[in-house]
C-alpha positions in Angstrom: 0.0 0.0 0.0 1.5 3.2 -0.5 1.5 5.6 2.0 2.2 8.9 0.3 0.5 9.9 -2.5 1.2 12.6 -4.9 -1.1 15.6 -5.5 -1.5 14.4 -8.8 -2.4 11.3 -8.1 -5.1 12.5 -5.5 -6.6 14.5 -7.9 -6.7 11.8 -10.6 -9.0 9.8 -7.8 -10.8 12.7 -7.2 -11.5 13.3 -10.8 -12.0 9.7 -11.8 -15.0 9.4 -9.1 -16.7 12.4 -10.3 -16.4 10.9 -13.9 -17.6 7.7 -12.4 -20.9 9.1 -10.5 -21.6 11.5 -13.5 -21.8 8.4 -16.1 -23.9 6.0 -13.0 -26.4 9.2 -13.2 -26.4 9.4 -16.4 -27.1 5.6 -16.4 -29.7 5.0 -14.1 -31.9 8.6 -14.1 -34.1 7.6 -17.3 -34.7 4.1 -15.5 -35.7 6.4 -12.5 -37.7 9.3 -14.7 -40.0 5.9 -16.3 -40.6 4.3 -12.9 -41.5 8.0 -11.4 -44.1 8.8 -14.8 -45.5 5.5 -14.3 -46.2 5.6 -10.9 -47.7 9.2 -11.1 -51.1 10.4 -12.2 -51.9 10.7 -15.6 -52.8 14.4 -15.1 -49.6 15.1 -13.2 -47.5 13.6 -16.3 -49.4 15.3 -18.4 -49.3 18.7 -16.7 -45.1 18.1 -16.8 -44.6 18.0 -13.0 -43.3 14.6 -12.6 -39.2 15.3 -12.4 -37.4 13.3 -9.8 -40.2 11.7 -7.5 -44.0 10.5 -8.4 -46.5 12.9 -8.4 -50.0 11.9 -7.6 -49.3 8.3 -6.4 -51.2 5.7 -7.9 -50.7 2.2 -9.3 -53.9 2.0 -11.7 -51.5 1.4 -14.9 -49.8 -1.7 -13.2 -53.2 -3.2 -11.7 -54.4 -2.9 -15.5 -51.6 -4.8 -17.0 -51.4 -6.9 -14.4 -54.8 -8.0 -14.4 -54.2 -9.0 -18.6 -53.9 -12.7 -18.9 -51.9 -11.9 -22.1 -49.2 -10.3 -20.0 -48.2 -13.4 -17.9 -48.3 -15.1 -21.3 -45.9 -13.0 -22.8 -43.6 -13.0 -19.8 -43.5 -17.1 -19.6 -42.4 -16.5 -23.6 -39.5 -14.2 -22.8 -38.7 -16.9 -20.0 -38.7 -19.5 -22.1 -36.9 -18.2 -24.8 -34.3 -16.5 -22.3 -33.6 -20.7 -21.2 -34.2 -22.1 -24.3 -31.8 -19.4 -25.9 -29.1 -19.5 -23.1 -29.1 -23.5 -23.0 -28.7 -24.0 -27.0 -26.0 -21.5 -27.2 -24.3 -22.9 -24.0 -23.9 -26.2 -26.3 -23.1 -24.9 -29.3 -20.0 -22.7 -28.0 -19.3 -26.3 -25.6 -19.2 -28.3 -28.8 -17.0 -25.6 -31.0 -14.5 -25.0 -28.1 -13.0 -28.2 -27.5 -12.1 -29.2 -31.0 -10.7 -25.5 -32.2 -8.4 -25.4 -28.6 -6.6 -28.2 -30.5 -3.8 -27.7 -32.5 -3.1 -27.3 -35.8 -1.3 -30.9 -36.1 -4.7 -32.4 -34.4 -7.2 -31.0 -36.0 -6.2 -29.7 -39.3 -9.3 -27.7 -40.3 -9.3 -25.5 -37.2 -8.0 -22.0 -39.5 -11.3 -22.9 -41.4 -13.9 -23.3 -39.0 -12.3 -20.7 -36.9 -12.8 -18.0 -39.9 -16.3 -19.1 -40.0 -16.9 -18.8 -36.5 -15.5 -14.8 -36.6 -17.0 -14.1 -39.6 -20.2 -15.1 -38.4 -19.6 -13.3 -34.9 -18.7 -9.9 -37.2 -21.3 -9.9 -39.3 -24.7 -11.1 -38.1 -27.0 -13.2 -40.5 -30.1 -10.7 -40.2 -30.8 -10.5 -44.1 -34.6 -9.9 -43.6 -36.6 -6.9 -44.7 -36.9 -3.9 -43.1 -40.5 -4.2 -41.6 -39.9 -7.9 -40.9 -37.5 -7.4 -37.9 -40.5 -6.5 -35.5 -42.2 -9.5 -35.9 -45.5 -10.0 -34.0 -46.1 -8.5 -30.4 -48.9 -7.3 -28.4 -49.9 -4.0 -28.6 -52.4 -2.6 -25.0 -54.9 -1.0 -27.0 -58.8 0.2 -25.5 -60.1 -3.2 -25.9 -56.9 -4.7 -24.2 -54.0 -6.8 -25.5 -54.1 -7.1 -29.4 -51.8 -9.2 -31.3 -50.1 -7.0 -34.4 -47.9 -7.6 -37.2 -44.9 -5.7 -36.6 -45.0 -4.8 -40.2 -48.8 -3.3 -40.0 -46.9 -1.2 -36.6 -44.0 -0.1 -38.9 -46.5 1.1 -41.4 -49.3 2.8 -38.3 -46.3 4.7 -37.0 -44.9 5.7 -40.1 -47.8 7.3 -41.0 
């Protein structure tokens, strides 16, 4: 541990944690700003007086959504694919690591299959359309949850 410090050194620490709490603010304040609008009144948020704390405390937008059947069924679909998604990849990268930690002398094909693996990693295989990368999800409409085309909301919000 060392005892003496320079100035310059004290005021790199002292600079580094004001860098450090400005970028953790700058981080978590919008999570805060969406969990203070949705716990406030409509009237409040639409008035503009929600800032750093709820205004008009209620929990009438959660109750709502909550009390959806569709939202529980969407949630078990993001767990499931969160598992599912995990747990193949887990055995793919299992299965390709072993064999391309081998050397060139044992497995002689490793340059190959490790050019595929990178140039896959670099460029991703998304060669669908533009509107098809939403896919289908629920929109909360007046009548509830309604199942959309995420090409149908590209097009609603582009117009």
């Amino acid at each position: 541990m060392i005892e003496n410090k320079s100035i310059g050194s004290k005021v790199f620490d002292v600079v580094n944690v004001v860098i450090l709490i400005l970028i953790t603010l700058v981080c978590i304040l919008p999570v805060w700003y969406v969990l203070c609008v949705s716990l406030s009144s409509r009237e409040a948020v639409s008035a503009g007086k929600v800032a750093l704390w709820p205004v008009g405390f209620n929990l009438l937008s959660y109750k709502k959504i909550l009390g959806e059947g569709n939202f529980f069924t969407s949630f078990l679909v993001s767990i499931k694919r969160v598992v599912l998604g995990t747990g193949a990849s887990m055995v793919c990268i299992l299965l390709a690591a072993y064999p391309l930690s081998r050397t060139k002398k044992q497995f002689p094909k490793r340059g190959i299959f490790m050019w595929i693996f990178v140039f896959c990693m670099l460029f991703n295989g998304e060669l669908r359309s533009h509107g098809q990368h939403m896919g289908t999800c629920l929109r909360y409409g007046a009548s509830g949850f309604q199942r959309h085309s995420g090409s149908k909301l590209f097009q609603e919000s582009a117009s």
